[in-house]
Structure formats: structure tokens, C-alpha cells
SEPATI-827073 format. One record per residue (C-alpha): residue in one letter; y negated, x, z. Coordinates in nm, 4 decimals. Layout:
SEPATI-827073
+-----+----------+----------+----------+
! res !       yy !       xx !       zz !
+-----+----------+----------+----------+
!   A !        Y !        X !        Z !
...
+-----+----------+----------+----------+
//
This chain:
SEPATI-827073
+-----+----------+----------+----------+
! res !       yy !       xx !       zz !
+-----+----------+----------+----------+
!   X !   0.0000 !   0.0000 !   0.0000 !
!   X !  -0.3355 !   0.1279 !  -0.1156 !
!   X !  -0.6076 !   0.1707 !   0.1431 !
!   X !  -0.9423 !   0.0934 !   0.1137 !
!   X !  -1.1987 !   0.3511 !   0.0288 !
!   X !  -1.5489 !   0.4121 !   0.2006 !
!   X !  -1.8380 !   0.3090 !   0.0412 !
!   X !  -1.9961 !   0.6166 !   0.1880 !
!   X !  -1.7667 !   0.8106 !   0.1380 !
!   X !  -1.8162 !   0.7340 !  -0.2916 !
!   X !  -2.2159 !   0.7513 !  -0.2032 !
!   X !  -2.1934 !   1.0886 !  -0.0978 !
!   X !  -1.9487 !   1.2282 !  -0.3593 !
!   X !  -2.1948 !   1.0247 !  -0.6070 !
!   X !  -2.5221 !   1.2623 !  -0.4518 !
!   X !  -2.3418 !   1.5696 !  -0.4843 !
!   X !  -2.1947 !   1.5295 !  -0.8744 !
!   X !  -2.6331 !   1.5056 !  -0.9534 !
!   X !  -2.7279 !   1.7340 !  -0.7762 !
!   X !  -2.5032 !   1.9457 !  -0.9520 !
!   X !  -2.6285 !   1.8172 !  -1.2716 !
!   X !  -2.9615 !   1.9005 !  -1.2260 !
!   X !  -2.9004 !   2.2312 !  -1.0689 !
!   X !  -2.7459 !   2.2941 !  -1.4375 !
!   X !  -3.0519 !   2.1311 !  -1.6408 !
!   X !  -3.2494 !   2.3497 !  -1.4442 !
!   X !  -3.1421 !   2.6384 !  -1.5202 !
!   X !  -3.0880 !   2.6377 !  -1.8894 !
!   X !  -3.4470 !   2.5218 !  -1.9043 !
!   X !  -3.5646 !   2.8662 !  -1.7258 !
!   X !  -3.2659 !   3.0274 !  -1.9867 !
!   X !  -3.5011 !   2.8552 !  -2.2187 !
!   X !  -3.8341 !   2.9710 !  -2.0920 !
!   X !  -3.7692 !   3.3012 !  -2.0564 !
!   X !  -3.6298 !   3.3314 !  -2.4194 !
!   X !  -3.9243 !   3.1691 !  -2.5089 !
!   X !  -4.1656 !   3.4622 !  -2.3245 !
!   X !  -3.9462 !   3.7298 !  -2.4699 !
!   X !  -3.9836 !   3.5993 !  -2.8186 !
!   X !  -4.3864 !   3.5687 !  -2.7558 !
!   X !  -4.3902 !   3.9508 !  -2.6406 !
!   X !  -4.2436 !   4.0753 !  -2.9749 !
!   X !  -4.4912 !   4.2754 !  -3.2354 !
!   X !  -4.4530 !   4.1144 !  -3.5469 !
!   X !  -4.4521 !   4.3034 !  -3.8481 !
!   X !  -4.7400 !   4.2407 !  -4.0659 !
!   X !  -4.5942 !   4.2884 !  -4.4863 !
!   X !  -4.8212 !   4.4135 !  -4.7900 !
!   X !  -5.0437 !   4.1599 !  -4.9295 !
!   X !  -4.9216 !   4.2379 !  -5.3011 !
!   X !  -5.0947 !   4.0191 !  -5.5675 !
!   X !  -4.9999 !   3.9696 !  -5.9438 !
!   X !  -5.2658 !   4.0662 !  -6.2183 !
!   X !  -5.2440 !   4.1335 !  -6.5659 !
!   X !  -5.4002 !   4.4178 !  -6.7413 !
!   X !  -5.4650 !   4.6578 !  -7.0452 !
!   X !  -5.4476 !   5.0030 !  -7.1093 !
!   X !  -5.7885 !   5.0778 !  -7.3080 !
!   X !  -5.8369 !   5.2932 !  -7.5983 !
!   X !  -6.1832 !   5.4209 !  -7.7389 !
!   X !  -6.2636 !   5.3926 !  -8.0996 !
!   X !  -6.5925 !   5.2202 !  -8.2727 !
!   X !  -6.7045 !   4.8710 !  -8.2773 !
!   X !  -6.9439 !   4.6458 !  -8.4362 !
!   X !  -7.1810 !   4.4107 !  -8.1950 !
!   X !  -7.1803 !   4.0914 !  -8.3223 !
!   X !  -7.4073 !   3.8067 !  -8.1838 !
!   X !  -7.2430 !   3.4516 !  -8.3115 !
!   X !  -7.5286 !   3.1792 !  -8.2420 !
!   X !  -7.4569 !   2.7913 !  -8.3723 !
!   X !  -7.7788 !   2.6382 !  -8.6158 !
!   X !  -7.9081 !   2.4130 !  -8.8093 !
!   X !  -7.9609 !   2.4106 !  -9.2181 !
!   X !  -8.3533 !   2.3259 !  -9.3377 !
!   X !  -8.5569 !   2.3297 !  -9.6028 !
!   X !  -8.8105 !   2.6056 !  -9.5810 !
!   X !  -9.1080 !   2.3737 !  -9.6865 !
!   X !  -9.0793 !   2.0057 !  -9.5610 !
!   X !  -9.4708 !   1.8584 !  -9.6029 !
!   X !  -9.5289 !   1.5163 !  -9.3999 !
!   X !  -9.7364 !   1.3332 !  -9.6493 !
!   X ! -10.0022 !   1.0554 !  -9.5729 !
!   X ! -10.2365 !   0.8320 !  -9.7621 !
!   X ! -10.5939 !   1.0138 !  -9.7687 !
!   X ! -10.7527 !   0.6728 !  -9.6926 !
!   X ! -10.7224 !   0.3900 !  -9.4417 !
!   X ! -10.4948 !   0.0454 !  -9.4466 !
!   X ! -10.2616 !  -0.1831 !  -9.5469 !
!   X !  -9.8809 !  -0.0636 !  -9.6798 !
!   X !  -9.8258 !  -0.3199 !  -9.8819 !
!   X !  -9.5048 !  -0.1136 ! -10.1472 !
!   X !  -9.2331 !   0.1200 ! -10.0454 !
!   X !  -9.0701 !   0.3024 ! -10.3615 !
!   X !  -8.8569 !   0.5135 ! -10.2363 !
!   X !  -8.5391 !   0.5608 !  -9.9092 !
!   X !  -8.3966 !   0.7909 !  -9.7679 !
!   X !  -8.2391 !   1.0567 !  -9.9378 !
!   X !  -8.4272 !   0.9923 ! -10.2982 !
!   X !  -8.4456 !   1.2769 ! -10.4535 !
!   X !  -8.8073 !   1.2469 ! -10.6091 !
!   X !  -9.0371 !   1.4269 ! -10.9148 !
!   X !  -9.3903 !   1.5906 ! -10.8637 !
!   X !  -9.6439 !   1.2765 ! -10.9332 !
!   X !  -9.3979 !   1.0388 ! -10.8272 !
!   X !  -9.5249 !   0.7007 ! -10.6157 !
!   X !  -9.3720 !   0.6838 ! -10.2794 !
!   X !  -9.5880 !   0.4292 ! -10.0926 !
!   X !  -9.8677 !   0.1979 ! -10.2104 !
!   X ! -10.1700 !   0.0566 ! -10.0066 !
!   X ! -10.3569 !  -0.2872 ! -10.0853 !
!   X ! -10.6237 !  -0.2175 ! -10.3180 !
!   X ! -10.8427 !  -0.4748 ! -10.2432 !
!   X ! -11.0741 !  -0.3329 ! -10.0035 !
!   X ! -11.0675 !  -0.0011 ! -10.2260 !
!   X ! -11.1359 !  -0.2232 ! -10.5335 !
!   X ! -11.4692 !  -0.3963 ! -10.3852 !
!   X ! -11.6325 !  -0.0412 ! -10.2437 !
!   X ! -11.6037 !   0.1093 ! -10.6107 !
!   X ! -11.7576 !  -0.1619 ! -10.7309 !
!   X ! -12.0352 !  -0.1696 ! -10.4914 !
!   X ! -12.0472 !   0.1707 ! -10.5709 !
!   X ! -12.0744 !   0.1085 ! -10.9356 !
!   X ! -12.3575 !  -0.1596 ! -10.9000 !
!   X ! -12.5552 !   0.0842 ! -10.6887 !
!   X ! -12.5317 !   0.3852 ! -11.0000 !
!   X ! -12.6623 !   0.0844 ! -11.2324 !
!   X ! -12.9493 !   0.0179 ! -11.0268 !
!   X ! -12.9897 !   0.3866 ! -10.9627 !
!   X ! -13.0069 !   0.4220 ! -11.3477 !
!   X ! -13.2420 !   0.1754 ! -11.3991 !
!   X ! -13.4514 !   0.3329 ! -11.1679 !
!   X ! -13.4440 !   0.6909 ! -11.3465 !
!   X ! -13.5280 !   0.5312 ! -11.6886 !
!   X ! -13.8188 !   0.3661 ! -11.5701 !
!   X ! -13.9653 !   0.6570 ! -11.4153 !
!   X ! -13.8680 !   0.8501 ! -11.7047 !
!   X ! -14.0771 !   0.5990 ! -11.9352 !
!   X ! -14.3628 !   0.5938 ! -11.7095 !
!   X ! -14.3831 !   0.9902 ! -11.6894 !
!   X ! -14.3912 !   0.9937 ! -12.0840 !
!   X ! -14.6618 !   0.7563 ! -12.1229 !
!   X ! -14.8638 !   0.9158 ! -11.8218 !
!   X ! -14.7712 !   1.2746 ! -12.0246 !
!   X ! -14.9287 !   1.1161 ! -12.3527 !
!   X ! -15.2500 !   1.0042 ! -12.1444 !
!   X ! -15.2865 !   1.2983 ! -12.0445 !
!   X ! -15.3299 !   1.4765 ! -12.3109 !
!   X ! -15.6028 !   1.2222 ! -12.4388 !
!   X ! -15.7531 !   1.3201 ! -12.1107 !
!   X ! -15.7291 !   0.9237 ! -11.9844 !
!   X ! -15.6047 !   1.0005 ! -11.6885 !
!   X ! -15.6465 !   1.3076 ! -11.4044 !
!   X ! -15.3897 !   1.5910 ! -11.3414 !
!   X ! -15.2653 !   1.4753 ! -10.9906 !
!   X ! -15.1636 !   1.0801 ! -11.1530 !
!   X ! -14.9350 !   1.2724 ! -11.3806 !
!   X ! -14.8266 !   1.5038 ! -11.0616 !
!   X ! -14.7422 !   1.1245 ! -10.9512 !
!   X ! -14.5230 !   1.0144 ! -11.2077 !
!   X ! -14.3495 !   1.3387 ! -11.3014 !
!   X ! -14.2358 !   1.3301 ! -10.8359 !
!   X ! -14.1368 !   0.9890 ! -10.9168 !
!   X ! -13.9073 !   1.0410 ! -11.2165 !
!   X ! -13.7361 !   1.3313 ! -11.0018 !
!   X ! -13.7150 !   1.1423 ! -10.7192 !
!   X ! -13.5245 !   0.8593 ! -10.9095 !
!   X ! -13.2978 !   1.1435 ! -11.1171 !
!   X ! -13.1819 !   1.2096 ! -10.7562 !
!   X ! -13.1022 !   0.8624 ! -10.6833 !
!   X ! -12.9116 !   0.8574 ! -11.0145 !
!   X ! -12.7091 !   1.1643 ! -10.9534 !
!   X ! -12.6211 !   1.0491 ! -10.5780 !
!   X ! -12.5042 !   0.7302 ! -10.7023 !
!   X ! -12.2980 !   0.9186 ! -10.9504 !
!   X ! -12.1267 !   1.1018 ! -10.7103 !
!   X ! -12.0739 !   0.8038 ! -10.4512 !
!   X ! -11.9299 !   0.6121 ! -10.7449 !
!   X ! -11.6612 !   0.9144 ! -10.8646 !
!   X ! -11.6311 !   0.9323 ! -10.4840 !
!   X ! -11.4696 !   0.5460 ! -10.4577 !
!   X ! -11.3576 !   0.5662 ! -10.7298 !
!   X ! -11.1204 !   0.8737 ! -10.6269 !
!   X ! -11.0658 !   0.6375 ! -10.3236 !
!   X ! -10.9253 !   0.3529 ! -10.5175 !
!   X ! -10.6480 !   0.5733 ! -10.6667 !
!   X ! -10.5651 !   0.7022 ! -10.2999 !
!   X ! -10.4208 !   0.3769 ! -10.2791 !
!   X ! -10.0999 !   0.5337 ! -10.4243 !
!   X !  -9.8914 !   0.8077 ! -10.2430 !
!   X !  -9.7617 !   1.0615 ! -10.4694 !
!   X !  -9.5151 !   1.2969 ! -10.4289 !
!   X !  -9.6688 !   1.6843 ! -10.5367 !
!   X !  -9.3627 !   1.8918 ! -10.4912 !
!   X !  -8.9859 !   1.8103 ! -10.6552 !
!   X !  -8.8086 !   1.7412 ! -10.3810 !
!   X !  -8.6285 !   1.4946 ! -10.1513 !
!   X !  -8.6905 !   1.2440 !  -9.8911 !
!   X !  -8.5831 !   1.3445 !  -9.5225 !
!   X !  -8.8007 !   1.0805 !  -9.2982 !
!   X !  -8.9714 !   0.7618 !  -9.3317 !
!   X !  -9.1958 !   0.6841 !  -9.0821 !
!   X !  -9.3637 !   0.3946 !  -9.1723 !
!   X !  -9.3221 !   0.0503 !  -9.3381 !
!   X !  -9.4245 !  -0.2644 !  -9.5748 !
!   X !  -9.7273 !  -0.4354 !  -9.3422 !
!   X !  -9.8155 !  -0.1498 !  -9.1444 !
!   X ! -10.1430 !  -0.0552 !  -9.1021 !
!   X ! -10.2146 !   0.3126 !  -9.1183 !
!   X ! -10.5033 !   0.5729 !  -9.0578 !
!   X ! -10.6023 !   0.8325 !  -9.3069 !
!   X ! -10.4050 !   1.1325 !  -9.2864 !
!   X ! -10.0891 !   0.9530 !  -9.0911 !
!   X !  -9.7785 !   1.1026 !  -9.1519 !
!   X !  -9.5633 !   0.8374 !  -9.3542 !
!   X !  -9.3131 !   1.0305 !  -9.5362 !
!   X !  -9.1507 !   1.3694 !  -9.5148 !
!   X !  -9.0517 !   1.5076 !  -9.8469 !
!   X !  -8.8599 !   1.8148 !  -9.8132 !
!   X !  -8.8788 !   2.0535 ! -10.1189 !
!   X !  -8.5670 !   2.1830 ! -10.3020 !
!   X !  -8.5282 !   2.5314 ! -10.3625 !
!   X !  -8.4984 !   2.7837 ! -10.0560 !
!   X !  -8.2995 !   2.6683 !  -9.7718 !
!   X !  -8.3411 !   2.8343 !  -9.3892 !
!   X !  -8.0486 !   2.8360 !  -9.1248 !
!   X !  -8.2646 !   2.7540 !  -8.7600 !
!   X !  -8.1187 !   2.8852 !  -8.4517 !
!   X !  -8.2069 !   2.9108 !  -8.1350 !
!   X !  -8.2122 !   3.2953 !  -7.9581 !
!   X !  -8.1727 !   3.3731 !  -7.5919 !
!   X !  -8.4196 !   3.5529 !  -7.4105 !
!   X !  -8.2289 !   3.8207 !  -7.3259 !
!   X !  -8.1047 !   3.9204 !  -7.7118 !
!   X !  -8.4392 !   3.9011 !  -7.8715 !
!   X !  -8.4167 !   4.3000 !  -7.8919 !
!   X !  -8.0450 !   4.2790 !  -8.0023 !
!   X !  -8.1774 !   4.0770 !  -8.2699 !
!   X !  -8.4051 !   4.3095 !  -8.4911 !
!   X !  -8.1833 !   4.5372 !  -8.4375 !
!   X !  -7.9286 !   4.4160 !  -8.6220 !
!   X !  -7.9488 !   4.4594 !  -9.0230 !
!   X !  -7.6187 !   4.2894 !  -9.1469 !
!   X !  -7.5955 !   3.8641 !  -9.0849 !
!   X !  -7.3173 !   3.5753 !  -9.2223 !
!   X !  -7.3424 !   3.2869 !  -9.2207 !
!   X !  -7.0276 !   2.9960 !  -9.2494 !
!   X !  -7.0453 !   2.6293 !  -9.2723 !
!   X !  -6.8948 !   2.4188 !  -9.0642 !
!   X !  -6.8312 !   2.1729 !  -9.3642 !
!   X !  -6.6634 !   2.5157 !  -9.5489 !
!   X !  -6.5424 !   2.7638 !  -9.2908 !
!   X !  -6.3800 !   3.0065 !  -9.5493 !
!   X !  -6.6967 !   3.1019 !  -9.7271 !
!   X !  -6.9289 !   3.3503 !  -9.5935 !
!   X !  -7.2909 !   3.3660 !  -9.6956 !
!   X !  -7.5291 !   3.6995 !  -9.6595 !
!   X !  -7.8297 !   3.6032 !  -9.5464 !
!   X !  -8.1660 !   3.7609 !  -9.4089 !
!   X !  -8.3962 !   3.6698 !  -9.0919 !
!   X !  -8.7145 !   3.5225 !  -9.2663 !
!   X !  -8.9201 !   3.4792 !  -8.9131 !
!   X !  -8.8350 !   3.5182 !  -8.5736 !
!   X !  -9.0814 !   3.3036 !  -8.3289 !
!   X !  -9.3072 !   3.5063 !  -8.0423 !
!   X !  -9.2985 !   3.2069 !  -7.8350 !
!   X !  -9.0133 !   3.0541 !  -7.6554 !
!   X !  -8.9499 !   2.6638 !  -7.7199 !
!   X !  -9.1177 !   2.4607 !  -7.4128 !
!   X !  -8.7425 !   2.2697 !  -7.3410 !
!   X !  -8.4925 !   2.5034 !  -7.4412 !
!   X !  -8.6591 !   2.8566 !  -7.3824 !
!   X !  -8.5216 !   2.9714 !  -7.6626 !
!   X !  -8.6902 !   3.1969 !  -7.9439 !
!   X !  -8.6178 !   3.0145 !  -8.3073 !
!   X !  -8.5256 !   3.2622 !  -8.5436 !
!   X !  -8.4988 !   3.1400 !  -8.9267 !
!   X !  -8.2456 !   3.2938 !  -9.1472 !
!   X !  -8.2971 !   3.2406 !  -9.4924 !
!   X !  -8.0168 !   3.1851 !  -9.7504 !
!   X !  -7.8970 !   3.3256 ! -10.0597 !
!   X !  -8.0815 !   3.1004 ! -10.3939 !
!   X !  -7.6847 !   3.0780 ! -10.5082 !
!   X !  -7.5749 !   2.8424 ! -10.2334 !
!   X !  -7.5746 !   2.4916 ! -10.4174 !
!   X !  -7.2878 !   2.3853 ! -10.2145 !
!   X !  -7.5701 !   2.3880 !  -9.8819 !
!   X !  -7.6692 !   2.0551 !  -9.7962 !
!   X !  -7.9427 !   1.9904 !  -9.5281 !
!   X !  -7.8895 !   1.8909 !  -9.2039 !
!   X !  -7.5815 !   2.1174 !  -9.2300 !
!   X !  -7.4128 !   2.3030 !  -8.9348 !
!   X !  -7.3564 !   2.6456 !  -8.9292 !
!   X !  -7.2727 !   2.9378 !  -8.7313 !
!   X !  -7.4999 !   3.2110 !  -8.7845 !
!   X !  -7.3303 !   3.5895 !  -8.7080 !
!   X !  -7.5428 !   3.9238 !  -8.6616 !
!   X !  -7.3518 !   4.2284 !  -8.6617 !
!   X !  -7.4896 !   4.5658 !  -8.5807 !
!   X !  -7.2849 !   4.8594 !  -8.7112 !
!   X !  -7.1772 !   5.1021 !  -8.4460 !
!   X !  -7.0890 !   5.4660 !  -8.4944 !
!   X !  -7.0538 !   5.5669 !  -8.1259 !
!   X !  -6.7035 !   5.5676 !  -7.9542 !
!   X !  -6.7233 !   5.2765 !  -7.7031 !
!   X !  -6.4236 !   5.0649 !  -7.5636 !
!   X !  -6.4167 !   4.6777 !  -7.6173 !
!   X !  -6.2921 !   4.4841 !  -7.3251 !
!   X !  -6.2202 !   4.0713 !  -7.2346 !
!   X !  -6.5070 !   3.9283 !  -7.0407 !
!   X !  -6.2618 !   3.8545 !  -6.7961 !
!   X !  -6.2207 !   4.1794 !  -6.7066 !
!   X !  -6.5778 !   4.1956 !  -6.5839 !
!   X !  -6.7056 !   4.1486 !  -6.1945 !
!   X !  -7.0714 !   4.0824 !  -6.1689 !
!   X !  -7.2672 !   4.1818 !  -5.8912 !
!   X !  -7.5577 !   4.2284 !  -5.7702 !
!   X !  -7.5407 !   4.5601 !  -5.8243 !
!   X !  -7.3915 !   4.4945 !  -6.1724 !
!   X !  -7.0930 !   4.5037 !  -6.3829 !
!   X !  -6.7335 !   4.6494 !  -6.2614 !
!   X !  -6.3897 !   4.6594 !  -6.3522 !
!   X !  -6.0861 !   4.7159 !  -6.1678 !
!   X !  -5.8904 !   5.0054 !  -6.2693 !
!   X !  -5.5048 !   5.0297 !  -6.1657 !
!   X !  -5.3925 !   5.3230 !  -5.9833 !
!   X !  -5.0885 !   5.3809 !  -5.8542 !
!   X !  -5.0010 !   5.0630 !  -5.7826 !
!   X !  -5.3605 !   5.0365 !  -5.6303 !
!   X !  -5.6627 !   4.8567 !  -5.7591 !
!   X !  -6.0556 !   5.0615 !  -5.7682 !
!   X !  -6.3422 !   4.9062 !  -5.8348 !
!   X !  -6.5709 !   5.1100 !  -6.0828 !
!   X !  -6.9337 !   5.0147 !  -6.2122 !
!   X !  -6.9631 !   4.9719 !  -6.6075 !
!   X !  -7.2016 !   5.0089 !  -6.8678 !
!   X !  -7.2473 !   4.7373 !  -7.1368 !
!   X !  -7.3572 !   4.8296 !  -7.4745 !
!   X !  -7.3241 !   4.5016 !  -7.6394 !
!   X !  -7.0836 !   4.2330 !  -7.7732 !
!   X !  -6.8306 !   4.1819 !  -8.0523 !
!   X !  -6.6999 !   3.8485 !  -7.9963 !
!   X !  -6.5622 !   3.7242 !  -7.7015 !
!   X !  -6.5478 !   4.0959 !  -7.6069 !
!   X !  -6.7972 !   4.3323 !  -7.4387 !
!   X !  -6.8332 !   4.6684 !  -7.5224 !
!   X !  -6.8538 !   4.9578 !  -7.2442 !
!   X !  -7.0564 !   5.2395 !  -7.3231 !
!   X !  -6.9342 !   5.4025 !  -7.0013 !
!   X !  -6.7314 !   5.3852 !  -6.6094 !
!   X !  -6.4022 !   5.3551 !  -6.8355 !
!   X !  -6.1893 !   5.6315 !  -7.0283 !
!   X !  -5.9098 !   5.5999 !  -7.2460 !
!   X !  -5.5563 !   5.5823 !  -7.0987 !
!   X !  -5.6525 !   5.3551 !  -6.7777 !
!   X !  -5.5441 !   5.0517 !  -6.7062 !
!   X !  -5.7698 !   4.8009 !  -6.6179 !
!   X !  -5.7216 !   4.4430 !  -6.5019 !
!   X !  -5.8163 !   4.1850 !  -6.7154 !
!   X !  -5.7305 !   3.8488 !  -6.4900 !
!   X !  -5.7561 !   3.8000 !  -6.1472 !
!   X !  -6.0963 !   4.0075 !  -6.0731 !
!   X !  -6.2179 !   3.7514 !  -5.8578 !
!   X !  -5.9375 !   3.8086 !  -5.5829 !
!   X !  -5.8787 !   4.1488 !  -5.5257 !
!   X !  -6.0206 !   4.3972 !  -5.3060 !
!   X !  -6.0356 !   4.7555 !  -5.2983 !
!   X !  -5.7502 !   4.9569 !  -5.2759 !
!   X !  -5.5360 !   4.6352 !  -5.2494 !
!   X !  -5.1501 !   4.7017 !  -5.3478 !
!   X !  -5.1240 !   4.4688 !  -5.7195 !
!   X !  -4.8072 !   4.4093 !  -5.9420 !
!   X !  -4.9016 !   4.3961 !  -6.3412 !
!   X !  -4.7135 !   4.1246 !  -6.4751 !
!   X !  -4.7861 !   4.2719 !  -6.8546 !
!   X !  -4.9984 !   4.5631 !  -7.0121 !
!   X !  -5.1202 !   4.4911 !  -7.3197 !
!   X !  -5.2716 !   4.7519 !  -7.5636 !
!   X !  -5.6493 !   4.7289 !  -7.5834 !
!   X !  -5.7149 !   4.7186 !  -7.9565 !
!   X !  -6.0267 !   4.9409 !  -8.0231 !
!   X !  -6.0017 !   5.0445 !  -8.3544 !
!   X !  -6.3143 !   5.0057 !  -8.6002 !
!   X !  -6.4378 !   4.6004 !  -8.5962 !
!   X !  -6.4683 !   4.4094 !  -8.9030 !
!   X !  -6.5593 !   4.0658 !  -8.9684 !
!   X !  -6.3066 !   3.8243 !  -9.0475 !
!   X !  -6.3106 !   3.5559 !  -9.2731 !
!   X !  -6.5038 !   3.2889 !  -9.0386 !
!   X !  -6.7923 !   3.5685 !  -8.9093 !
!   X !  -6.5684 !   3.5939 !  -8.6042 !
!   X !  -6.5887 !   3.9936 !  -8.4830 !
!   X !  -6.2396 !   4.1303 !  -8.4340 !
+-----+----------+----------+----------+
//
């Protein structure tokens, strides 16, 4: 028969078994702890900060600068013609794009008003000459009178102030008349070059002032290329002899052309200096309003060594390049001769043989530890244009 256990008896067995469990939780948590602290105490070891860049090995030879600047083809001689009198458009004869003849009629004003002052000025040459024969007649009679001795010295004196007064009158009337009458045919706008129309400014009904620009006749013959040249190549410029010139319309043909004018004064908006290139009388295939890019190459005889812009770190202090050493990267200060494409040209900091890093420039530092994912071989050889003005 079973007997009965004490209920303090399991109570006290019951106290003991947790205490024992938490005697063991205890203690791995200070195991823990302590691991913990050791870990903490150890000197990590800090690894090379290696960074991938990609670079060339450069080679010296001779280049041509070339300056590539985008323009606009137009004619060398666009006049803005207006009607040399006052009023009412009442004709238009011509649109845009007519191609027009030298005494051609491109806008007509109403002639009424025109009409009614040259008469007026007619009626006032009659009177005028009226005027002049009567004095005439009287200075005759007063000249015959006087030589029957009728009549004294200072009557003829008179007559003979009178008749010149009123040969005046006649010739002023005679040259008011021609005057309106020169008037009346500025009632019609005529073209005086061969040419074509590029602008119309004004319309049927309007009512314009003498001298008001209306129309804008462009001449045909000589065509310019107009681009715009930074402030800081305005020496490069005359300082280059040979320029081409490609069409955006006809990229495979390359026109020689010549800088007509270069402006002293920068534009007001763009600050730009307009240069105007003038091309060859054989291009018939140039239309106006054409784009082109505009290319002036200097010839170079000098040895310098063409680089990617990439490869260049400005500073305040200028222009540097990193150059690879030993697995290393040095920064070196550059001189810049010039352009020839999307390349710059060093003039000096760089020698043949070294490697220099043509990507990455922005995150290195010096004497930092770099990997070159691919060394390419800087082609320096003499420059010529290609077919699109492009300098290679």
C-alpha cells in the first residue's frame, strides 16, 4: 500500500530543482559576458583600401588643336526694307521664301493721299508760273520805257526784283512738285537687290511710318556660317589658319572656309563673341537657315601628348593627372596647350611611358594603393581631320 507523500516535502524538492536552474542561467550568461569583453579587447586589423581605375600608357607625338563650335548659315547682306513715306498697306506681292528680281514690287501703299499732295503740288507750280510770266511781261515793257526815257531807273530796278522774285517762286514750285511727285511712286516697295524673302513683318491694313522695316530681303550670292565664340578662345581663334565646315543636312562633305569678321564685343545674353565664317562661292547645295558645325584647326609641330578630359582634376591650383606607380597613384600638375576633340593636349607634367588614369580621378587620393582594370595605348600620332571635321 502506497503512502501518502508530504506536500512539503514536494515544495521543498520543487525550490531546490530552480534554484538550480538559475544558478545554471546564471552562469552561462557571465560565460557570455566575458566572451563578449574578450571579443571587444581584440585589435582589429584594418585591410588596404584598393580601388579599381582604368588608365593609359601615353605616348608623345604631334597634334592638331581643333576648336569644333555649332552655327548658323546667313546671307552676308540681308537689307530690312521700308516704304520711304507714311500709311496705309493696302497690297502684299510677295511670301515667304519668294525668290524676287531687282525692281520687283513687294508691298503697295494707298495712293490716295499721295495722289492729292502732287496735285496740290502741281496747282501751286501753275500758279507759280503764272506769276513768273507776268513779271517777265511787265519787266519787258518797263525795259522798252525805259529806253524812251518814260520812266526812271529805280521803276525798272522794280520790275526786273519782281520778275526774279517770281522765277524763284517758279523754280520752288518745280522742285516741290518733282518732290510729290517722287512721293507718289514711294507708294510701291521695290525690291533693289536679286534676292529672296526671309521676314515679313507687316501686313494688308497696317498702317506704317516712313522708314519701318516691312520686309527683309536677303541677297543671293555669298553665304556666312555665324557662330558664337567663348571668351576664353578668342586668342585660339586668330590663331588658327585652317577651318571646315559640315552640314548637318550633309555630314560627309567638308567645306573650306575663311573667318570674314570676328566681333570686339561680346553678345549682351550669351557673352559670346560672333565670329562669321564665310563660304566657298561653289556651295549651291547651302541653304539658309542651315546648321552647321564649324571646325578650326591649328597645325602643331611641337611634340605634345593628347589625353581624355577625364583624365583631368581641376583645382584651384589647376590641372592634374594621376600617374600610376607601382601600384600607387601621384598626383602631378599639367600644362594644357590646347584641344583636338574631345581630347586635351599637355604641353608638359607628363612623359611618355607613364601610365596615367583616365576614370575615377575624382576618388582617389595620394599615394592610395589602385588596381587598373585595362591599359589602353594612348594614340598620339600626327592628328588629321576626319571626314565630319571631327579631330582624331
Amino acid at each position: 500500500m502506497l503512502k501518502p507523500v508530504s506536500t512539503s516535502l514536494i515544495q521543498a524538492n520543487f525550490s531546490e530543482s530552480r534554484c538550480a536552474v538559475m544558478r545554471t542561467f546564471e552562469a552561462v550568461v557571465v560565460i557570455a559576458l566575458l566572451a563578449t569583453l574578450g571579443a571587444c579587447s581584440k585589435v582589429v586589423e584594418k585591410s588596404d583600401d584598393v580601388r579599381p581605375v582604368r588608365a593609359i600608357v601615353v605616348k608623345g607625338g604631334t597634334a592638331d588643336a581643333a576648336l569644333e563650335l555649332s552655327g548658323e548659315v546667313r546671307p552676308r547682306i540681308e537689307s530690312r526694307l521700308g516704304f520711304r513715306v507714311g500709311g496705309k498697306i493696302v497690297s502684299r506681292k510677295v511670301e515667304l521664301g519668294t525668290v524676287v528680281k531687282r525692281g520687283q514690287v513687294l508691298m503697295q501703299l494707298d495712293p490716295q493721299d499721295l495722289a492729292l499732295a502732287q496735285a496740290q503740288a502741281k496747282a501751286g507750280l501753275v500758279a507759280a508760273e503764272s506769276n513768273r510770266d507776268l513779271a517777265l511781261a511787265e519787266l519787258k515793257r518797263y525795259q522798252e520805257l525805259r529806253t524812251k526815257n518814260f520812266v526812271a531807273a529805280t521803276v525798272l530796278d522794280t520790275k526786273d526784283v519782281a520778275f526774279k522774285a517770281a522765277q524763284s517762286g517758279y523754280e520752288q514750285a518745280l522742285a516741290a512738285y518733282k518732290n510729290q511727285s517722287n512721293q507718289a511712286s514711294y507708294a510701291n516697295l521695290e525690291s533693289d537687290v536679286d534676292g529672296v524673302v526671309t521676314s515679313v513683318d507687316a501686313e494688308v491694313g497696317q498702317v506704317v511710318a516712313a522708314g519701318t522695316p516691312v520686309i527683309r530681303v536677303a541677297q543671293t550670292g555669298e553665304m556666312d556660317v555665324v557662330v558664337g565664340v567663348p571668351e576664353n578662345k578668342i586668342n585660339v581663334i586668330r590663331q588658327m589658319s585652317d577651318i571646315n565646315v559640315t552640314l548637318w543636312a550633309q555630314p560627309s562633305k567638308i567645306l573650306s572656309a575663311k573667318l570674314r569678321e570676328l566681333s570686339p564685343i561680346a553678345d549682351p545674353v550669351t557673352r559670346t563673341y560672333t565670329a562669321k565664317v564665310i563660304l566657298p562661292s561653289d556651295a549651291s547645295d547651302v541653304r539658309l537657315g542651315m546648321t552647321a558645325n564649324v571646325t578650326f584647326i591649328a597645325r602643331n609641330s611641337n611634340e605634345v601628348i593628347k589625353l581624355p578630359m577625364t583624365a583631368l582634376l581641376q583645382s584651384k591650383t589647376g590641372s592634374s593627372v594621376w600617374i600610376v606607380n607601382q601600384g600607387a597613384v601621384q598626383l602631378v600638375s599639367v600644362q594644357i596647350s590646347g584641344a583636338s576633340g574631345e581630347d586635351v593636349l599637355i604641353a608638359g607634367g607628363v612623359s611618355s611611358g607613364q601610365t596615367v588614369v583616365t576614370a575615377g580621378v575624382n576618388f582617389l587620393k595620394q599615394g592610395q594603393k589602385v588596381v587598373v582594370l585595362g591599359v589602353d595605348q594612348a594614340l598620339n600620332d600626327a592628328v588629321k581631320p576626319s571626314a565630319t571635321g571631327d579631330v582624331k
